[in-house]
N, C-alpha and C positions, 0 to 999 in steps of 0.2 A: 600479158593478158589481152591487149590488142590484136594479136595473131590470132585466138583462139577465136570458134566461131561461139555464135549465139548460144546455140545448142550445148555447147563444153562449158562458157561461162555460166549456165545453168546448174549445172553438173557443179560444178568447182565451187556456186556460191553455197549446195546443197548440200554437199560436202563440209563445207567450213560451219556450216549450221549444226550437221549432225556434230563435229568435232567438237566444237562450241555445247551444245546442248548438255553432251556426257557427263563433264566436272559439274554442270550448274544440277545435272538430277545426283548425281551421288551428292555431293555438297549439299544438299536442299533437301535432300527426300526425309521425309518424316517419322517422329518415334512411330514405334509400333503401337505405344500404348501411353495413358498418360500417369506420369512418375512424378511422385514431388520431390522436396531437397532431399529427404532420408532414404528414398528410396533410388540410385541414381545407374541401376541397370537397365537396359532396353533389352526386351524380349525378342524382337526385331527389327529389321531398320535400319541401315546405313549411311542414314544423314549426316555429316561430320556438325554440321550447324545445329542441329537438331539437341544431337548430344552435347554440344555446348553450352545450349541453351539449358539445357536440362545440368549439367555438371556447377554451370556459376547464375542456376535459379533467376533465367533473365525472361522467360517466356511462359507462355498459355497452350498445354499442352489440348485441351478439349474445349467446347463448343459450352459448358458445362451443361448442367442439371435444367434447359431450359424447354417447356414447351411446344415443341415443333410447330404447332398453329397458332403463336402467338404473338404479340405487334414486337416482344423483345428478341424473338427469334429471327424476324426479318430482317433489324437491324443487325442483328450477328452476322447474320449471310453476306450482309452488305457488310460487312467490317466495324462494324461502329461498336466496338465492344463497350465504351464509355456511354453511348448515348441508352445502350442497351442496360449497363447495368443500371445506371438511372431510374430508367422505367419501372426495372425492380424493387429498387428502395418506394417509391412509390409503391410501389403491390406491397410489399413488406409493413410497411407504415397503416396503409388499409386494413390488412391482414391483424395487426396488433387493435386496431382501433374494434374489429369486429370479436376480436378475442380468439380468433382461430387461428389457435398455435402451433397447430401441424403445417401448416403453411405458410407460416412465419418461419418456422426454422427448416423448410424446404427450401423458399424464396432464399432467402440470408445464405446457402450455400450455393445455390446456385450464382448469389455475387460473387463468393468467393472464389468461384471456380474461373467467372469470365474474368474476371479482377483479382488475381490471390498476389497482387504486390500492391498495389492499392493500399497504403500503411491507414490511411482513413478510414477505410470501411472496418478494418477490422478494430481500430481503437472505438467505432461509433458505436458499432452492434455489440461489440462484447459490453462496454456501459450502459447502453441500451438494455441489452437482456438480465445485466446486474441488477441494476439499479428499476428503471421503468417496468420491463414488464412484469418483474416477482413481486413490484406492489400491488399487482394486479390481483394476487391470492391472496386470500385471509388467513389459510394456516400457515402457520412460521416454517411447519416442513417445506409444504410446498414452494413459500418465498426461497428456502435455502438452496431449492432443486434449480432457480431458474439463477439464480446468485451464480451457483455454482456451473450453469448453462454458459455461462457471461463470460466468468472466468479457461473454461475450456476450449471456448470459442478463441480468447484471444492468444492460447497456447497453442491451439493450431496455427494462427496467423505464426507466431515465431520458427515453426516447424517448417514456414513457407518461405520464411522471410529471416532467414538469419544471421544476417548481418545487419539486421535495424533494431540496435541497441534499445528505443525507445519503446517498441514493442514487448522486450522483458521486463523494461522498468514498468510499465503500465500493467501489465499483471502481477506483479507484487505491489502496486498500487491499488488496485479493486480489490488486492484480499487484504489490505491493511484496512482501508476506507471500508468495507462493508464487515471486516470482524470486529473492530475497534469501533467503530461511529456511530454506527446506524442503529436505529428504534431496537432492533432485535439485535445487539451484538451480545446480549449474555448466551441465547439461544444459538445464533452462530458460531461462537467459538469453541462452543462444547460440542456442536455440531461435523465443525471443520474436525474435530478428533475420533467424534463418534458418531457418523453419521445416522441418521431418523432411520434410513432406510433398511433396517436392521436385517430382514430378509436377502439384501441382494451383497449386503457389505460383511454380514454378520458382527454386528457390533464394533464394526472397524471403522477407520477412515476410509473415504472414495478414493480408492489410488489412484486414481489420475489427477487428480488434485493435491493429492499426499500422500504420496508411494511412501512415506518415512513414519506417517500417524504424528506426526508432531506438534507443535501448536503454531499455528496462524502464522503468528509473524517470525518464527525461524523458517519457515517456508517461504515468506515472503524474503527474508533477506537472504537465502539462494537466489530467488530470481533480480532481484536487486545487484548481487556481486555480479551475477552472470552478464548483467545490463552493462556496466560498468568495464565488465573485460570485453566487451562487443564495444565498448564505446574508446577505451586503448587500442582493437584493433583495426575498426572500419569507421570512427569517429561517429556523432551523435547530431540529428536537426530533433526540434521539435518542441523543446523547451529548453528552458535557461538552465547554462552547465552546471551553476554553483547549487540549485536546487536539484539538478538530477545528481549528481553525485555523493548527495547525503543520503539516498536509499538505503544501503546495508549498516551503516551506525544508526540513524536513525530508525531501524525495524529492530535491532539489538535493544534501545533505549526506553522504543516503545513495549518491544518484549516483558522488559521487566518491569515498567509501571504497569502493563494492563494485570499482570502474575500479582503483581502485588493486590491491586485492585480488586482481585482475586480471594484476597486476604492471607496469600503467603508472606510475612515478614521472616525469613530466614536462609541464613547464610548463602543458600544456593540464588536467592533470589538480590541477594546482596553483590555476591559474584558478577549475576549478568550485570546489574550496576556497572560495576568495576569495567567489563567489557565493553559495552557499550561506552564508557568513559575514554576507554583508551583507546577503540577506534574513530572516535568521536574527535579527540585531541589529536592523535597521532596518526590516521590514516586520511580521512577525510581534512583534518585541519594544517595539515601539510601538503594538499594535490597545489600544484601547480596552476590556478586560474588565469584565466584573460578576460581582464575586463574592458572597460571604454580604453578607447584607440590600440584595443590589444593591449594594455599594458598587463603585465605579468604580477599576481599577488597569492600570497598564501594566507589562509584566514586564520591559522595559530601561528603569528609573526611576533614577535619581540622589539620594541624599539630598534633595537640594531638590524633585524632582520628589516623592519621596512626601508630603512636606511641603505642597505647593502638593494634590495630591490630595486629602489629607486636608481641606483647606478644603475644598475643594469639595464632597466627602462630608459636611461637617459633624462630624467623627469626630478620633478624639485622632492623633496623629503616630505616638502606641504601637498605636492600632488599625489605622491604616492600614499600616504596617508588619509587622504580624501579618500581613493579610490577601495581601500582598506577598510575605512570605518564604515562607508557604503554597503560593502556585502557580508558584511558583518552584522551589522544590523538589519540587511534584508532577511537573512537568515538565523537571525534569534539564535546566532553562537555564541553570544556568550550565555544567555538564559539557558542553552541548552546546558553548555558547560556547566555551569555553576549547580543546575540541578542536576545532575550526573554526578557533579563532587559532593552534592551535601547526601544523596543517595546512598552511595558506596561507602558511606561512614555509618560502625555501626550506633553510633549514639542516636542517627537519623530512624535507622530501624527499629530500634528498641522502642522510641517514640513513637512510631507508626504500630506497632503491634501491642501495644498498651492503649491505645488512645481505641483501637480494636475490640479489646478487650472489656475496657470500659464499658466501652457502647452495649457490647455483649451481654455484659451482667445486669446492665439495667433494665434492656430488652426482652432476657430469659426471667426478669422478677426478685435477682436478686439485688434491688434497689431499695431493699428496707432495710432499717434499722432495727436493731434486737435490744430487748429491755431482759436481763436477767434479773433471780427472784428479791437480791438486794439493787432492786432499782438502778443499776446501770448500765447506761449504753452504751455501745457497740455500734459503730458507724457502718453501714453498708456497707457491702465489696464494693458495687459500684462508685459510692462514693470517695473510698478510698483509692480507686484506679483512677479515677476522674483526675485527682488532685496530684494522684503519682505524674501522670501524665502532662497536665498542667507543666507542671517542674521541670519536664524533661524537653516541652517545645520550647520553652525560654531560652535553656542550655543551646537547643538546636539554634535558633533564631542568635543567639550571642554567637555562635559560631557562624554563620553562615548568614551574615543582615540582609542579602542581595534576596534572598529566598522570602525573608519577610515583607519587602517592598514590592518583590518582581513578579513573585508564584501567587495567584491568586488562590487556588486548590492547597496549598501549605496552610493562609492565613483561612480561609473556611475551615479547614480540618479542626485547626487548633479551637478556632472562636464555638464550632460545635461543640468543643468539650465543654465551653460553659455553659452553655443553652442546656447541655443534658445536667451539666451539677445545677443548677438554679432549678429544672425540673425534678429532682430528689431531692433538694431542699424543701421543695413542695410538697412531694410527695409522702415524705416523712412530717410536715408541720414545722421545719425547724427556719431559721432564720441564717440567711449565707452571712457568711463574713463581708465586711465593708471591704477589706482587701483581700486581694487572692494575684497571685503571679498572673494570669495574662488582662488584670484590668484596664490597664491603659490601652490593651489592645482591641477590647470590648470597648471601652467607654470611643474609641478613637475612628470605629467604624459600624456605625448605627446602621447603614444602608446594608450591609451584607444579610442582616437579624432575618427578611422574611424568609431569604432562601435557605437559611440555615433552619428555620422553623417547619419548613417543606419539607424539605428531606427528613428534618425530624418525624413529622407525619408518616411519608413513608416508608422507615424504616420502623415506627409500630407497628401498620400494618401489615408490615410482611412479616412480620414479629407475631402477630396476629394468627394469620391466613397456618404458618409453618407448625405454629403450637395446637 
């Protein structure tokens, strides 16, 4: 290189520039177009990076949906994709606060476009648009339309982002929590099967929220299983394992108490019991957990089982037991269990469809007594299911004691059955017996009486309103 003169090592270093530059534009050069994970062909473009990015969902293909004359625009330019989406949760937040909601879910895409890995944003806004802005509307349709804005929102994020297990568990979480919980879940759930919008769905489900039409929480525990094999094979941040894991037993579980709720007491409904039961005990209460300093536990363990863990952990049979009875009781396994087994037994359901019953007859009027022409009576149907019933939570309660201590919603159920016989006692003039099967259970919990007299209230009135 020394020999050469000036003029050649110009040449030479020019040379090695160009040669240099080649690999870094083919290497570098950019999609033609922007693709998310599902979609992972390029219409042009020979960037080998490019298409990487695009094959393992690691980059920002566009500039998104943002203002070209605007303060978050210039930050883009300059790179500041973070400081830019920012700005926009701020417009967004503005946006909601003034009520204009074309802008709000203009804004909110355009985060997702500069940000679509971002697992925050998409958990905020999709709860956000659930939960905050559909309280914003009075009618229950419209609540349901931004509900279900919330929940689409955050099926996009998995769409973007799919290897973040935490993402599918969160949308089978906003449609457990807003069909199941919320002020409106009778109207929701009937909803989520047949949507208001009857024109554009025709008396269907929204497919994109339930391509199957099915009820709430078997849709939700698809996206719960799904969460769970995203979490076997790209593992899980974002919350505590032993709670995300119970997703799909627990939407089975929930399935069939809210059905019943429902007022189906029978066999099919007794069944998802049984289900819910067994992957309650046998799928989730056999996972493999790590708890404090990693040590290893299963939460349906057996004496010997914790025993044999403990070796394994290296750790005392008292430690492993500690750590044992810990998330166990963070997770209300056995409450769960135990009401899972007293459920799937049909003496439990015959009790719950009697006790339904009752209530029914005394509600539709047949809560009188009948005097035939030689003066004798004839005790009301109500009153006769009342006492049938009666008879039948005892049996359940002498089967299953943990239910009458542990389930709050078991000992209301039952104690309403006497609030309603002591109200046809009345109602007919007659005088109750000083004893009656669930008395000690009445005399034993005086605090529960107003609420059980509330609902009594309510359930005339709607008894009222229907007739």
């Amino acid at each position: 290189m020394n020999n050469l003169t000036s003029r050649q090592r110009k040449l030479a270093y020019a040379a090695g520039i160009l040669l240099l530059l080649f690999p870094i534009v083919i290497l570098g050069a950019p999609a033609a177009k922007d693709v998310g994970v599902d979609d992972k062909s390029l219409s042009g473009g020979s960037g080998l990076l490019a298409r990487m990015r695009v094959e393992h969902d690691l980059g920002e293909a566009t500039l998104g949906n943002v203002d070209p004359s605007s303060a978050a625009m210039n930050l883009v330019l300059l790179g500041l994709r973070g400081p830019a989406a920012g700005l926009l949760h701020l417009q967004a937040i503005d946006y909601q606060e003034r009520k204009d909601w074309a802008k709000l879910a203009a804004t909110v895409d355009s985060i997702t476009l500069l940000q679509p890995h971002y697992v925050q944003i998409w958990k905020f806004q999709g709860w956000n648009l659930a939960y905050n802005v559909s309280r914003e509307w009075d009618k229950v349709d419209d609540r349901f339309y931004w509900v279900k804005q919330g929940v689409k929102f955050l099926q996009e994020g998995t769409r973007k982002n799919q290897t973040i297990a935490i993402l599918y568990h969160t949308v089978g979480e906003n449609i457990t929590k807003k069909m199941n919980t919320s002020d409106e879940k009778k109207f929701f759930r009937e909803f989520f099967v047949k949507d208001p919008d009857t024109e554009k769905f025709d008396g269907g489900a929204d497919s994109e929220i339930n391509p199957s039409g099915s009820d709430s929480n078997l849709v939700a525990y698809e996206w719960f299983t799904t969460a769970n094999e995203k979490d076997d094979a790209f593992g899980m941040t974002g919350m505590t394992h032993v709670f995300f894991r119970q997703g799909p037993s627990k939407a089975r579980l929930t399935y069939a108490e809210m059905r019943q709720k429902d007022g189906y007491f029978d066999q099919e409904n007794r069944a998802a019991w049984e289900a819910g039961y067994d992957e309650w005990m046998n799928v989730y209460g056999v996972y493999e957990f790590k708890g404090l300093n990693e040590w290893k536990y299963k939460l349906n363990s057996t004496p010997e089982d914790i025993v044999v863990m403990a070796r394994e952990n290296g750790i005392s049979v008292d430690e492993q037991r500690e750590v044992h009875s810990r998330n166990v009781n963070m997770v209300h396994y056995r409450f769960w269990a135990d009401y899972a087994d007293a459920e799937r037994d049909e003496e439990t359901m015959v009790a719950h469809r009697t006790t339904y019953e009752a209530k029914r007859a005394f509600l539709e009027g047949r809560g009188f007594n009948s005097v035939d022409a030689e003066g004798k009576t004839t005790i009301s149907e109500a009153q006769q299911k009342l006492e049938e019933a009666m008879g039948l939570w005892i049996r359940v309660f002498e089967k299953y004691p943990n239910m009458l201590t542990n389930n709050d919603s078991y000992r209301e159920e039952a104690l309403s059955i006497v609030h309603y016989w002591y109200v046809v006692h009345e109602t007919n003039g007659t005088t109750p017996a000083d004893t009656f099967p669930l008395k000690s259970l009445w005399d034993s919990h005086p605090e529960v009486r107003p609420e059980i007299q509330r609902q009594f209230l309510l359930d005339t009135m709607r008894a009222k309103r229907n007739n």
